[in-house]
KOLNU-56558 format. One line per 5 residues: number of its first residue (from 1); for each residue x, y, z of N, C-alpha, C, CB. Coordinates in Angstrom, 2 decimals. Each point is the difference from the previous one (the first is absolute). Glycine has a CB too. Example, Ala and Ser with C-alpha at 12.3 -4.5 7.8 and 13.67 -1.06 7.14 Angstrom:
2
1> 13.19:-5.69:7.80:-0.89:1.19:0.00:0.90:1.20:0.00:-1.89:-1.17:1.25; 1.54:2.22:-1.97:0.82:1.19:0.06:-0.77:1.09:0.73:1.18:-0.63:-2.15
// end
This chain:
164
1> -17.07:29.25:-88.20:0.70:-0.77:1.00:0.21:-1.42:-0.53:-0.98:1.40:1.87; 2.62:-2.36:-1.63:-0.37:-1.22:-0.72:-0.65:-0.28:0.88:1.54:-0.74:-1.35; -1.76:-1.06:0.78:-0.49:-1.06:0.79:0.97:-0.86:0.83:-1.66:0.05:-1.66; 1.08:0.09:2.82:0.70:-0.74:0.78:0.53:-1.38:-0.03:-1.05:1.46:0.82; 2.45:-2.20:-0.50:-0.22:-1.23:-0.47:0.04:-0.87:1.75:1.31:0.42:-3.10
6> -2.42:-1.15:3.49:-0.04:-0.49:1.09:0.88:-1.45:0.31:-2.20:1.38:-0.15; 3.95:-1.53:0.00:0.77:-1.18:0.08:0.53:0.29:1.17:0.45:-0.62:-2.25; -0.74:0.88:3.14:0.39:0.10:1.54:-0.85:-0.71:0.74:0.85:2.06:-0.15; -0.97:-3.74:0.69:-0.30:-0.97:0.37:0.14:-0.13:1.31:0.33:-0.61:-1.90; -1.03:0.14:3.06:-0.67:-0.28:1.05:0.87:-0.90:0.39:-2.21:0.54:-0.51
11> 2.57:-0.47:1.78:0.79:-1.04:0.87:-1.11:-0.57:0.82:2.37:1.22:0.15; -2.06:-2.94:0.12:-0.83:-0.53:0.55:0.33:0.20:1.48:-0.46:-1.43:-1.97; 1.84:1.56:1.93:0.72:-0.12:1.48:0.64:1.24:-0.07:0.48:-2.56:0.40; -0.08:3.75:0.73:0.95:1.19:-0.11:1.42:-0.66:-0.71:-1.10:1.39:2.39; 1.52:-0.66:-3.18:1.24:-0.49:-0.50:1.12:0.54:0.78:-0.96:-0.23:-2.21
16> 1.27:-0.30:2.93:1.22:0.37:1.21:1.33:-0.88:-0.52:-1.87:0.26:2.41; 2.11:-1.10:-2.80:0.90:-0.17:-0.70:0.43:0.97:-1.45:-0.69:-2.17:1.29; 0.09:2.28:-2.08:0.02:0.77:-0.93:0.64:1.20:0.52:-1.86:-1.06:-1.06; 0.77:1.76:1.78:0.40:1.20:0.77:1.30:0.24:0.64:-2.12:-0.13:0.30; 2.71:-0.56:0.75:0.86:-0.56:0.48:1.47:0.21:-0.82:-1.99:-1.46:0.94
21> 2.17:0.61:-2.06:0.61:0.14:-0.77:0.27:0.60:-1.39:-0.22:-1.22:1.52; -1.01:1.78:-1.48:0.48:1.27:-1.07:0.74:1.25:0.78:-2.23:-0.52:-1.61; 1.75:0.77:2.74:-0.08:0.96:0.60:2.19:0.01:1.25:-4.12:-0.29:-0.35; 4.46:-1.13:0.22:1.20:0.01:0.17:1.23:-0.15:-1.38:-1.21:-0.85:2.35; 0.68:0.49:-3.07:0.15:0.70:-1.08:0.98:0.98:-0.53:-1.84:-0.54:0.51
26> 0.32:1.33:-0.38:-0.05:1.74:0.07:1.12:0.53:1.22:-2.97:0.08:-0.67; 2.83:-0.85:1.67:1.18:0.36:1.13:1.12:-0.50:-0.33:-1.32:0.02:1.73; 1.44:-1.01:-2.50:1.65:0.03:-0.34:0.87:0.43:-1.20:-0.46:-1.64:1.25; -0.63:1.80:-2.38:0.60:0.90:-0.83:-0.63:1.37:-0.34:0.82:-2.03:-0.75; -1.74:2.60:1.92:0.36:1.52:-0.09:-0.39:0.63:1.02:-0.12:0.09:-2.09
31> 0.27:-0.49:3.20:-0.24:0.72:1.22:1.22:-0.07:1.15:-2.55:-0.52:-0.58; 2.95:-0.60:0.74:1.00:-0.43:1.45:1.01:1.23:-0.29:-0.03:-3.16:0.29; 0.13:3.61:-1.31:1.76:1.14:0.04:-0.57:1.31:0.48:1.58:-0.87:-2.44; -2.92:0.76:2.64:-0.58:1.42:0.37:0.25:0.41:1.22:-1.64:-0.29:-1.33; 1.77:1.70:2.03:0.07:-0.05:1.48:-1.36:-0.40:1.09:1.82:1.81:-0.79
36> -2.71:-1.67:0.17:-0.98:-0.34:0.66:-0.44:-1.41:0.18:-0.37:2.04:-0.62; 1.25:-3.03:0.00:-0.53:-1.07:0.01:0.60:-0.77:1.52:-0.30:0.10:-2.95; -0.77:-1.11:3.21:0.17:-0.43:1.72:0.07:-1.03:-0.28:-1.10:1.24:1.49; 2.68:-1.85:-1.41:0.32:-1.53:-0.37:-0.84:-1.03:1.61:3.12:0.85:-1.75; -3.70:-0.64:2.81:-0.68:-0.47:0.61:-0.96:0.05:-0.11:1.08:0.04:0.81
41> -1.96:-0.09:-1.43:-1.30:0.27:-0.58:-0.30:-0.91:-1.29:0.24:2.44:0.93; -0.76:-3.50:-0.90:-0.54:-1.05:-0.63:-0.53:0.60:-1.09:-0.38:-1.39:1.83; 0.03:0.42:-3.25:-1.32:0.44:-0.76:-0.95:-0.83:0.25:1.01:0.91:-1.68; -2.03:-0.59:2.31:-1.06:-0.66:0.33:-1.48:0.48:-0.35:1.63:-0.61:1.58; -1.94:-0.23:-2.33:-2.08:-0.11:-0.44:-0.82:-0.57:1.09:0.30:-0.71:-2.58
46> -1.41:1.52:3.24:-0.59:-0.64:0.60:-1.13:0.84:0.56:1.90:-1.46:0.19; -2.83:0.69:0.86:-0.97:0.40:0.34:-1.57:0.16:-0.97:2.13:0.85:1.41; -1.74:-1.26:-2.43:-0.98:-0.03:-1.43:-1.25:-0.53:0.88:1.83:-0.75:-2.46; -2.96:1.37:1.89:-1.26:-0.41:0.03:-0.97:0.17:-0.84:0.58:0.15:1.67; -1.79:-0.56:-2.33:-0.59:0.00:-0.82:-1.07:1.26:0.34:0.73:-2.56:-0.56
51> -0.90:3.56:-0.08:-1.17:1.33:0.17:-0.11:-0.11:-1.32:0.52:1.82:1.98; -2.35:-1.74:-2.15:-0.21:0.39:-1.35:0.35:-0.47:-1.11:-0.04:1.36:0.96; 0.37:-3.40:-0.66:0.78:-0.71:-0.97:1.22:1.06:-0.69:-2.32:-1.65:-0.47; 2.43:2.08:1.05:2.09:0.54:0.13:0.65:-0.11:1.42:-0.28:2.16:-1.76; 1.75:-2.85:1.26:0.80:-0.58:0.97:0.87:1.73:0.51:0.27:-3.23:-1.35
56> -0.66:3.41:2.60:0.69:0.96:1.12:0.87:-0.20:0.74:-1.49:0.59:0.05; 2.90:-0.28:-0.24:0.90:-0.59:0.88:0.95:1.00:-0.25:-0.53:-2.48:0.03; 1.82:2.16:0.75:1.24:1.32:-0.15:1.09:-1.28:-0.15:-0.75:2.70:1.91; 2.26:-1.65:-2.91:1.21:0.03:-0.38:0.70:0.72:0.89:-0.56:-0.32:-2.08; 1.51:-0.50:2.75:1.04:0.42:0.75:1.20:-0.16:-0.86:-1.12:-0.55:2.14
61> 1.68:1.66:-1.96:1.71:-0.34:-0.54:0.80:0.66:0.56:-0.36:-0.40:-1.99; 1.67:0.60:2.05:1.22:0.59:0.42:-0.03:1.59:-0.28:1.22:-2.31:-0.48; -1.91:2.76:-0.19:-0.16:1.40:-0.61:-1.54:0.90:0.15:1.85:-1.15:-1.77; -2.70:-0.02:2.68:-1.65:0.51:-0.32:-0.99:-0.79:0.79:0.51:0.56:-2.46; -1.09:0.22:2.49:-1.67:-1.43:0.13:-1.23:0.76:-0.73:0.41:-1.17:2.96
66> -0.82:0.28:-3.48:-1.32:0.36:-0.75:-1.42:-0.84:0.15:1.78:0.77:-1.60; -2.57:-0.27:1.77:-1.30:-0.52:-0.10:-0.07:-0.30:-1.74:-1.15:1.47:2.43; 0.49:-2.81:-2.72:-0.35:-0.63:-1.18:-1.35:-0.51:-0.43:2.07:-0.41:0.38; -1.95:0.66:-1.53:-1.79:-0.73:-0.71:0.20:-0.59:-1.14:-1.57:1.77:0.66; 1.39:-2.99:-0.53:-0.06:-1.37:-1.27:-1.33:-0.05:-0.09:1.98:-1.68:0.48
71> -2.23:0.97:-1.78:-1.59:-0.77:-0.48:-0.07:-0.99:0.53:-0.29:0.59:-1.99; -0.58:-0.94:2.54:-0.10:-1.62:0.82:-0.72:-0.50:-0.61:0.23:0.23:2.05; -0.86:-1.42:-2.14:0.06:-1.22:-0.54:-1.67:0.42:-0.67:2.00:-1.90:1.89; -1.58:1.24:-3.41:-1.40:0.90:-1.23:0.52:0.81:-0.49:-1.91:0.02:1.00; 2.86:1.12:-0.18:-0.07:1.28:-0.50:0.68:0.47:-1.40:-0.18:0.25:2.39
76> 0.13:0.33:-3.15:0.32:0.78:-1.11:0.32:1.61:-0.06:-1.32:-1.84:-0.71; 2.39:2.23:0.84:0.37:1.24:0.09:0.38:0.52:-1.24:0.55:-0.39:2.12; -0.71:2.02:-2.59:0.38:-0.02:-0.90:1.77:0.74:0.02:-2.90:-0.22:-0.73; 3.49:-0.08:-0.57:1.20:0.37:0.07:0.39:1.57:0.00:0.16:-2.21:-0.98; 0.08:2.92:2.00:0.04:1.26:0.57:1.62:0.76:-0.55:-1.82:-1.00:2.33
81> 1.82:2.34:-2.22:1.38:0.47:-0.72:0.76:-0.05:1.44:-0.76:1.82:-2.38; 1.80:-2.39:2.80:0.50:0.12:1.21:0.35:1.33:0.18:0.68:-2.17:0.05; -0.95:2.33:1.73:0.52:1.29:0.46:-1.90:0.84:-0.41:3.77:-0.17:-0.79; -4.87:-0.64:0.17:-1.06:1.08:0.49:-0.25:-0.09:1.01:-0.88:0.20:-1.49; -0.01:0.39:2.25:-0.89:0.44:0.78:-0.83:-0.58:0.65:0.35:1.18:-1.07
86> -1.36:-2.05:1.97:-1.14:-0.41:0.17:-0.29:0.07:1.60:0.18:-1.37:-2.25; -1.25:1.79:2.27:-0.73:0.42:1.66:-0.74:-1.42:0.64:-0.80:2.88:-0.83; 0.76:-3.63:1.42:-0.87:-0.65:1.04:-0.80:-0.08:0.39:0.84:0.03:0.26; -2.25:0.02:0.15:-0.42:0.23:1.50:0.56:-1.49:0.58:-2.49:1.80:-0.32; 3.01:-1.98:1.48:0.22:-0.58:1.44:-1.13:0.17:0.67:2.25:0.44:0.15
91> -1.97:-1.36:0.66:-0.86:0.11:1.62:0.67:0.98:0.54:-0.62:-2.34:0.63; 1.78:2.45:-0.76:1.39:1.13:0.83:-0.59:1.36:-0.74:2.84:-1.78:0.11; -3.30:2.10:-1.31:-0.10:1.26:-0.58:0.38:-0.36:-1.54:0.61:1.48:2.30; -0.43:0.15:-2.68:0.35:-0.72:-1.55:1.61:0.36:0.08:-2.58:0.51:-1.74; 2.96:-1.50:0.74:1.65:-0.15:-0.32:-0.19:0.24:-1.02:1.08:-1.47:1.17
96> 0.58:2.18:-1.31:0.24:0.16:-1.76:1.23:-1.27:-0.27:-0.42:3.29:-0.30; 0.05:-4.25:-0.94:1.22:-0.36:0.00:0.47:0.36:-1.39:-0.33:-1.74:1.80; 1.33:0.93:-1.70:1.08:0.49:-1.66:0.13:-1.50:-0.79:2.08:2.22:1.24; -2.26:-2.28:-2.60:0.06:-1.63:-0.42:1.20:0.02:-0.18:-2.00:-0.67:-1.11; 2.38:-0.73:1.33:1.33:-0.71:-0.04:0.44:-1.15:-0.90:-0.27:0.67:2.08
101> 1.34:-0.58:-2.40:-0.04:-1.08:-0.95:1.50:-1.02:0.49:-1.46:1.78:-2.25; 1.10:-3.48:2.49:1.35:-0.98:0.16:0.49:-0.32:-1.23:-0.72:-1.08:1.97; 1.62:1.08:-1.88:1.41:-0.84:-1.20:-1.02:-0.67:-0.78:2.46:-0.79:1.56; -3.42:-0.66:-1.50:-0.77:-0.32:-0.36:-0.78:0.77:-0.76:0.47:-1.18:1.45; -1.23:2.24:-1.47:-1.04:0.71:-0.83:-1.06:-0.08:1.54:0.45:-0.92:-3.33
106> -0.66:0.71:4.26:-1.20:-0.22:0.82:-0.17:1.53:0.88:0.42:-3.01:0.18; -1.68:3.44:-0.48:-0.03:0.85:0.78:-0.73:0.45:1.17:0.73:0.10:-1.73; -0.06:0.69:2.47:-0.38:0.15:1.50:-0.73:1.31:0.17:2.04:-1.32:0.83; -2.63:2.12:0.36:-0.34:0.95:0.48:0.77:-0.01:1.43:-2.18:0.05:-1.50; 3.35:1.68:1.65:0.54:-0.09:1.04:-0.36:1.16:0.49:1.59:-1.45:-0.52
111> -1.35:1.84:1.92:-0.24:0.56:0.85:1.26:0.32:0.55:-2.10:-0.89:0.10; 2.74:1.98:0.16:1.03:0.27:0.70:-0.26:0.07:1.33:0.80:0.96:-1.73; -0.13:-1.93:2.61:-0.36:0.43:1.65:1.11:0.58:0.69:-1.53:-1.88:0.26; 2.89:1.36:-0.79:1.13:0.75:0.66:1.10:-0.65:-0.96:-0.89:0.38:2.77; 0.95:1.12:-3.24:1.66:0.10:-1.01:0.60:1.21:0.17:-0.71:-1.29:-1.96
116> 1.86:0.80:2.55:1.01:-0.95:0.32:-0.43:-0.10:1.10:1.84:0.35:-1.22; -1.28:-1.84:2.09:-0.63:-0.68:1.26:0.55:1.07:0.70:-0.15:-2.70:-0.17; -0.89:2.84:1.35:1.15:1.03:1.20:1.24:-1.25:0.16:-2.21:1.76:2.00; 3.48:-1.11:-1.35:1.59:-0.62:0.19:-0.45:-0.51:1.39:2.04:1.78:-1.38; -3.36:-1.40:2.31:0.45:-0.92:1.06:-0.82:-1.26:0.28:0.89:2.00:0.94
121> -1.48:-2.27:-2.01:-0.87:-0.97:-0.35:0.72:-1.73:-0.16:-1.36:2.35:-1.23; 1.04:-2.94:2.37:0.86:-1.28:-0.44:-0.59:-1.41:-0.82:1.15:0.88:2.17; -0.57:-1.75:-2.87:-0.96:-1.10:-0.71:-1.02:-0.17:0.39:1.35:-1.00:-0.46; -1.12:0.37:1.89:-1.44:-0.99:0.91:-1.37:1.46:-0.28:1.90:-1.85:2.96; -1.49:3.16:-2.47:-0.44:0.76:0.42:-1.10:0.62:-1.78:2.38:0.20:2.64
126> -1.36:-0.38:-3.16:-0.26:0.30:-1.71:-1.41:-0.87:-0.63:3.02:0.19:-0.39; -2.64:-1.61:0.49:-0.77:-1.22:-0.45:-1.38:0.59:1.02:2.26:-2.43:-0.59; -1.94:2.48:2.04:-1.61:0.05:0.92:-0.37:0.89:-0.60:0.15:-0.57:2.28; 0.47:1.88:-2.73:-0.86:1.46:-0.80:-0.71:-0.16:-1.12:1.63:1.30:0.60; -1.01:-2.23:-1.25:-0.34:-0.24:-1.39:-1.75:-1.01:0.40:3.37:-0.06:-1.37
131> -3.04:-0.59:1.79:-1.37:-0.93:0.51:-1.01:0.75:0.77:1.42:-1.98:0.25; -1.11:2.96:0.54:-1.37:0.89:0.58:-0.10:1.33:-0.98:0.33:-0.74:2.85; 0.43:0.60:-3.81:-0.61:1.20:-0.94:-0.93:-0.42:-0.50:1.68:0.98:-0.57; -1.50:-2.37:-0.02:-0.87:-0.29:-1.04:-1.32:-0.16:1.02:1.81:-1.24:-2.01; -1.53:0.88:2.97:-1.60:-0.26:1.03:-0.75:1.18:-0.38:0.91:-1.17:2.38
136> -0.14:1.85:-2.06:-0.30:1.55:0.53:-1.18:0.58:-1.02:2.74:0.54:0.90; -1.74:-0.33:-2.38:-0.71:-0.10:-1.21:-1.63:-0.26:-0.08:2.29:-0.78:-0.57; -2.21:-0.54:0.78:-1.79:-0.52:0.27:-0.50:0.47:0.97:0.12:-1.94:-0.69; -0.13:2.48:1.70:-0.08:0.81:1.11:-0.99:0.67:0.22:1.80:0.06:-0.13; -3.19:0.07:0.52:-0.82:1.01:-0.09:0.51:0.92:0.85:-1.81:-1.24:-0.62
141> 1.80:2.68:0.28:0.66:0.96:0.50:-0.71:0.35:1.76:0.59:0.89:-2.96; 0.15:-0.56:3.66:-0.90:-0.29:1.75:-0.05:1.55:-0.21:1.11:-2.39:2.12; -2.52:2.91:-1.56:-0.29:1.30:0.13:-0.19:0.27:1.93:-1.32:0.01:-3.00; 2.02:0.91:3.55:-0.26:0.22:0.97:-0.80:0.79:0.50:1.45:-0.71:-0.22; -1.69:1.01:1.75:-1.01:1.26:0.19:1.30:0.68:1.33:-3.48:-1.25:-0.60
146> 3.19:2.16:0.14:1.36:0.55:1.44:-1.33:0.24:1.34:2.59:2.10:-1.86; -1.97:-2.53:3.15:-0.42:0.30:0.92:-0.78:1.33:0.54:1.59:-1.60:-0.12; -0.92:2.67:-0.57:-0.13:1.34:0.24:-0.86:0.27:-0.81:1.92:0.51:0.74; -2.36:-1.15:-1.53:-1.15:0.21:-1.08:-1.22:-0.54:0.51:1.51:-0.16:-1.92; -1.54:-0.56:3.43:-0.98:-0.57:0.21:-0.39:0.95:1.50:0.66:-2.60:-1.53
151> -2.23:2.78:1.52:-0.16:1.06:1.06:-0.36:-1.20:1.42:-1.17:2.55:-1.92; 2.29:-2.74:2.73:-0.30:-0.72:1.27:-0.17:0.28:1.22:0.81:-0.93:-1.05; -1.71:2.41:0.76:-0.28:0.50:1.04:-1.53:-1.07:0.86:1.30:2.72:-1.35; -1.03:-2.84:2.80:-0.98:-0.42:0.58:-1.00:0.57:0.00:1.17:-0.79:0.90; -1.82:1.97:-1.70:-1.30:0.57:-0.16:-0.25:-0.80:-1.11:0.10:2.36:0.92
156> 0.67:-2.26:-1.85:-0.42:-0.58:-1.52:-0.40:-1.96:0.03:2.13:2.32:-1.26; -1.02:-2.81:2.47:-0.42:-1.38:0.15:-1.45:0.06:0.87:2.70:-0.96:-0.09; -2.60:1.83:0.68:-1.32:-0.74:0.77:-1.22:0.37:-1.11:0.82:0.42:2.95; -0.49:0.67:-3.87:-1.16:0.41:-0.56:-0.60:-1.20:-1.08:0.90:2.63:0.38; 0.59:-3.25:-0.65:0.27:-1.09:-0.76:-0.15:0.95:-1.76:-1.16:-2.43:2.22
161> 1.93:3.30:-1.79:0.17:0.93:-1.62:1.87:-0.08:-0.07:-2.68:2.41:0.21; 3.22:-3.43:-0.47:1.41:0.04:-0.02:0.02:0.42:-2.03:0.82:-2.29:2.77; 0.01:3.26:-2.39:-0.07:0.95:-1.88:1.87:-0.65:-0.33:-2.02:3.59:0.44; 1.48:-3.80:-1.70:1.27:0.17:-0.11:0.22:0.35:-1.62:0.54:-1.64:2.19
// end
């Protein structure tokens, strides 16, 4: 196996500019002629937060939204073949994402959340999705108990043996 070379460098701050504009870019010279692309639909970076000194946040664009993973600030990544493979654990569960690479050489970890946007999805509506995904993401997963799983019979309360 070679050796890895670790030149994939740590953002102190989410790079949302960067992001931003690589990523319109990409929407104007090779996406907007597509049918799927949603000229109301912004490219927008956001919601980033720091887990695990890596920056968590999602890419909105006219064609997609994706959940994202940068090196945050220290970090050293190593330089990955784009398009592998890599699993997660989350608070949400585990994710698979796919590495990515900007115009720049900088590379990302993406997550597909919805490609192509549904058509009845509007900007305002797009940007709020994009910001409670990424919440979501960090999310400890809520486990329920169904009602019917719980025995509430008044023999069992008074016995004070509620099974469930």
């Amino acid at each position: 196996m070679s050796e890895l070379n670790w030149d994939i460098t740590g953002y102190d701050e989410p790079p949302i500019e960067l992001l931003e504009s690589s990523f319109r870019e990409i929407a104007k010279k090779e996406m907007q002629a597509l049918p799927f692309y949603r000229e109301n639909i912004p490219v927008k970076a956001g919601g980033f937060t720091l887990f695990e000194k890596q920056w968590i946040g999602t890419i909105l664009t006219p064609w997609m939204l994706e959940l994202i993973v940068l090196p945050g600030p220290s970090q050293e990544w190593p330089r990955r073949k784009i398009g592998e493979r890599i699993a997660l654990a989350l608070p949400c569960g585990q994710v698979k994402f796919v590495v990515g690479e900007l115009a720049n050489g900088a590379q990302y970890l993406a997550c597909s959340l919805m490609s192509p946007l549904d058509r009845h999805l509007q900007g305002e509506q797009a940007v709020e999705l994009a910001e409670n995904s990424a919440k979501m993401a960090l999310s400890l997963p809520v486990q329920t108990q169904s009602v019917t799983e719980v025995d509430l019979s008044r023999r069992s309360l008074f016995r004070g043996q509620l099974r469930s």
